[in-house]
C-alpha positions as CSV (number, residue, x, y, z in Angstrom):
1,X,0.0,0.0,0.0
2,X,1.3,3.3,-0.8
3,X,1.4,6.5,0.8
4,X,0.3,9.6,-0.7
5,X,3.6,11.2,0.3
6,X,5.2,8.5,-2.6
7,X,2.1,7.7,-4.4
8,X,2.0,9.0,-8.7
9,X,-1.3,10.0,-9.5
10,X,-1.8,10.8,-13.4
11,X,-5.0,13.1,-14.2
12,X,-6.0,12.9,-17.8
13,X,-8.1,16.0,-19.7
14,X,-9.4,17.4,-22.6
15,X,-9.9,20.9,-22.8
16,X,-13.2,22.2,-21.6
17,X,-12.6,20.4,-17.8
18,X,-14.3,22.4,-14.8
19,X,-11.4,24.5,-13.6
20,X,-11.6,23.7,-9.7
21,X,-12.3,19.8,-10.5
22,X,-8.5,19.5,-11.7
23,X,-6.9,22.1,-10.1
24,X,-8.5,21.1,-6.7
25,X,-7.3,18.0,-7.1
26,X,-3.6,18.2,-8.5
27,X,-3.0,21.2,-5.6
28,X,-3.9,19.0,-2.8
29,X,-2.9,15.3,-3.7
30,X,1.0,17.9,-3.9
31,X,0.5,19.2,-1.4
32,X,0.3,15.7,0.3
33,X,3.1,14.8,-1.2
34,X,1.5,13.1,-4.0
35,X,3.6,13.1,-7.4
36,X,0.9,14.3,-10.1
37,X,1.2,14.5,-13.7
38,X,-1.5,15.6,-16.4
39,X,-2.0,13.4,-19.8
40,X,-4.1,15.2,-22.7
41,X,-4.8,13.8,-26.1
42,X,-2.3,15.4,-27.9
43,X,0.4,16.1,-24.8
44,X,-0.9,19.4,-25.6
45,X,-1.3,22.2,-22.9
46,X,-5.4,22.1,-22.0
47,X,-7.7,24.8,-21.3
48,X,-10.3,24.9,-18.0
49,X,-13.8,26.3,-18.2
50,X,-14.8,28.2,-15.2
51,X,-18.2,28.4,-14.7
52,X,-19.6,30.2,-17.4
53,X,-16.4,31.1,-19.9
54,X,-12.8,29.8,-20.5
55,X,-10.5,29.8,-18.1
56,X,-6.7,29.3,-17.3
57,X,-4.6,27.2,-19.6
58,X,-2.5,24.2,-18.2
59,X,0.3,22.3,-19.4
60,X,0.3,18.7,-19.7
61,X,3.1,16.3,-18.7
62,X,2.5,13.8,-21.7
63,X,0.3,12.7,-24.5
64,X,-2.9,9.9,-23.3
65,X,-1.3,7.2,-25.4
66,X,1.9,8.0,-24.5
67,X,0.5,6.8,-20.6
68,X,2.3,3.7,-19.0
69,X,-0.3,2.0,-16.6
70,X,2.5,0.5,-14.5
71,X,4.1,4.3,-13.5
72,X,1.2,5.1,-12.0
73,X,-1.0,4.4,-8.5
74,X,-4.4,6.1,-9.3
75,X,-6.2,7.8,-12.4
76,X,-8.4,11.0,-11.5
77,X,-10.6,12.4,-14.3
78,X,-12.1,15.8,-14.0
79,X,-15.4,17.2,-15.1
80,X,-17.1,20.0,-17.1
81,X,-19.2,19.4,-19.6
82,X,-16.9,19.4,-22.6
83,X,-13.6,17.3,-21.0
84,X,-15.3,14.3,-20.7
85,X,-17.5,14.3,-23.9
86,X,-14.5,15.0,-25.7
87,X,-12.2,12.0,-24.2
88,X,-15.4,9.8,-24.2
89,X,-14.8,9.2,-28.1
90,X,-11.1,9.1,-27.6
91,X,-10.6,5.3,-28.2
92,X,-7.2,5.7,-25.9
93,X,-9.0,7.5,-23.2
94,X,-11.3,5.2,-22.6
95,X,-8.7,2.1,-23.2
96,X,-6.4,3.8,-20.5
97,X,-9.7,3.7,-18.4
98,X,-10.7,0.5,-18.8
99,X,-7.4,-0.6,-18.3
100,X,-6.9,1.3,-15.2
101,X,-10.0,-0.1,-14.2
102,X,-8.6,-3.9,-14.5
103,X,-5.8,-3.2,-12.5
104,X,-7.7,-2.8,-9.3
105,X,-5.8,0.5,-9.1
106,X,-8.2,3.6,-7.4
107,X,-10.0,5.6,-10.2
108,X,-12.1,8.6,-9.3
109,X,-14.1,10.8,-11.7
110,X,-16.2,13.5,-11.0
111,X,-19.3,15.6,-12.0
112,X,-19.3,14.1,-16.1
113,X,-16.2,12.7,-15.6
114,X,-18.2,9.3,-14.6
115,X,-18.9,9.9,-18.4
116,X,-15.7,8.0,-19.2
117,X,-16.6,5.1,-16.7
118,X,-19.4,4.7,-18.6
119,X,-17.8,4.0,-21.8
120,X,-15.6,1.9,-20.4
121,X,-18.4,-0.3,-19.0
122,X,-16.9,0.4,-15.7
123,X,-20.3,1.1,-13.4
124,X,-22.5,-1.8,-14.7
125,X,-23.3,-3.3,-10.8
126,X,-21.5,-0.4,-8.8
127,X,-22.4,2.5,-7.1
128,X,-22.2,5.7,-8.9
129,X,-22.7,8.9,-8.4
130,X,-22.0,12.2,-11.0
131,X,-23.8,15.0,-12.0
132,X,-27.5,15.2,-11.9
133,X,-27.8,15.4,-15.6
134,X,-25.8,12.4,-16.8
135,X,-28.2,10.3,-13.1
136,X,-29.8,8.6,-16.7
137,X,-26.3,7.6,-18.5
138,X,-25.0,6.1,-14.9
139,X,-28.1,4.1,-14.6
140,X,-28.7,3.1,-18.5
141,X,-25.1,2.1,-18.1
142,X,-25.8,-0.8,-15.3
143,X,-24.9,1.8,-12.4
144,X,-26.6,2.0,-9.1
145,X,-26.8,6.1,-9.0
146,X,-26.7,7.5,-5.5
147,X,-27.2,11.4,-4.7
148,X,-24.6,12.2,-2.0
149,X,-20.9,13.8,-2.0
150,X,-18.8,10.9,-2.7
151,X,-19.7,7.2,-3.5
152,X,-16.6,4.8,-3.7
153,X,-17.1,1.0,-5.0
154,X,-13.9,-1.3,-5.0
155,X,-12.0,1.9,-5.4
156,X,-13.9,3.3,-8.0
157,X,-14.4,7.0,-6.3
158,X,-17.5,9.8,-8.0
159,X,-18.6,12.5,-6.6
160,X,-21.4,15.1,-8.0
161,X,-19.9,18.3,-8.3
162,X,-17.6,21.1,-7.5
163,X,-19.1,21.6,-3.5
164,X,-18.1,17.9,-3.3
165,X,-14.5,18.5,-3.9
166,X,-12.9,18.3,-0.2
167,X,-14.8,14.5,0.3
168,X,-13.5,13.6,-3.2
169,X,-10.1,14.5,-2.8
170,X,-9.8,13.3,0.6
171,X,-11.8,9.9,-0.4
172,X,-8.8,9.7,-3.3
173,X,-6.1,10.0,-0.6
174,X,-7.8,7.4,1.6
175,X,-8.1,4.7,-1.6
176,X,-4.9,5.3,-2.8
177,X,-3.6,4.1,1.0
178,X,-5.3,1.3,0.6
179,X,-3.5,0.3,-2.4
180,X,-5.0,-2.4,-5.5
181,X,-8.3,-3.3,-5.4
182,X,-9.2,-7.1,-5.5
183,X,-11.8,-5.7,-8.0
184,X,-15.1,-8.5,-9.7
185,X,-15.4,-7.4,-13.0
186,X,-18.7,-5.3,-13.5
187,X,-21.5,-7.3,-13.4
């Protein structure tokens, strides 16, 4: 089981991601020590929305398929609206997932980010929760949708929105402590 303090955390984005749902994230899992790099499609530096127009540009360690599963303890993948419809029909996003997924290795996504869990079959049988608005997808999807900060199901970690950032965040530290998951394939 690693610690956060030596734990590699990789975040992967498109542009269009909910600016406090990475930056949240990559800010505190450093601050706990965590080593954190971001993979977008391209290796390309990726653009936040914030709330209701673009926001800060961020660079990116490394290119999605360029991502080596075994350098890595955990996978977090952001929200917004656009991020996740746009790595949704990225065929190595949602391999990386689904691969991250099978590895028993803690994978968290929040507000649409649960988008990409979807498309990686990844909820069928497990507790979800995500945004309000994708509540159908989730469920469609085999997911048993719950409305509350943070769900977690073998190490699969969601959470709903921006408000629900402190539970997510400190949820990821907790999984990533307890190291791979003796995860059942979804049912």
């Amino acid at each position: 089981m690693p610690r956060i303090s030596e734990a590699k955390i990789l975040i992967i984005s498109a542009d269009g991601f909910e600016e406090s749902e990475l930056k949240t994230p990559l800010e505190k899992l450093r601050q706990a020590g965590a080593t954190v790099e971001i993979a977008s499609p391209e290796g390309k530096p990726i653009k936040a929305w914030a709330k209701k127009d673009w926001g800060d540009t961020l660079d990116a360690d490394l290119a999605i398929g360029d991502v080596k599963l075994d350098h890595y303890d955990a996978l977090v993948i952001p929200g917004g609206q656009i991020n996740p419809d746009l790595l949704r029909v990225n065929e190595k996003a949602v391999q990386l997932v689904r691969d991250f997924v099978d590895s028993g290795k803690p994978v968290a996504a929040i507000c649409h980010g649960p988008w990409l869990l979807v498309e990686a079959d990844a909820v069928r049988g497990r507790t979800v929760t995500s945004y309000n608005s994708i509540k159908t997808d989730v469920k469609n999807a085999g997911g048993k949708w719950v409305d509350q900060e943070v769900a977690t199901d073998d190490g699969i970690i969601t959470s709903r929105s921006p408000k629900d950032l402190e539970a997510f965040v400190s949820k990821i530290i907790e999984e990533i402590g307890e190291g791979v998951h003796d995860r059942r394939h979804a049912a």
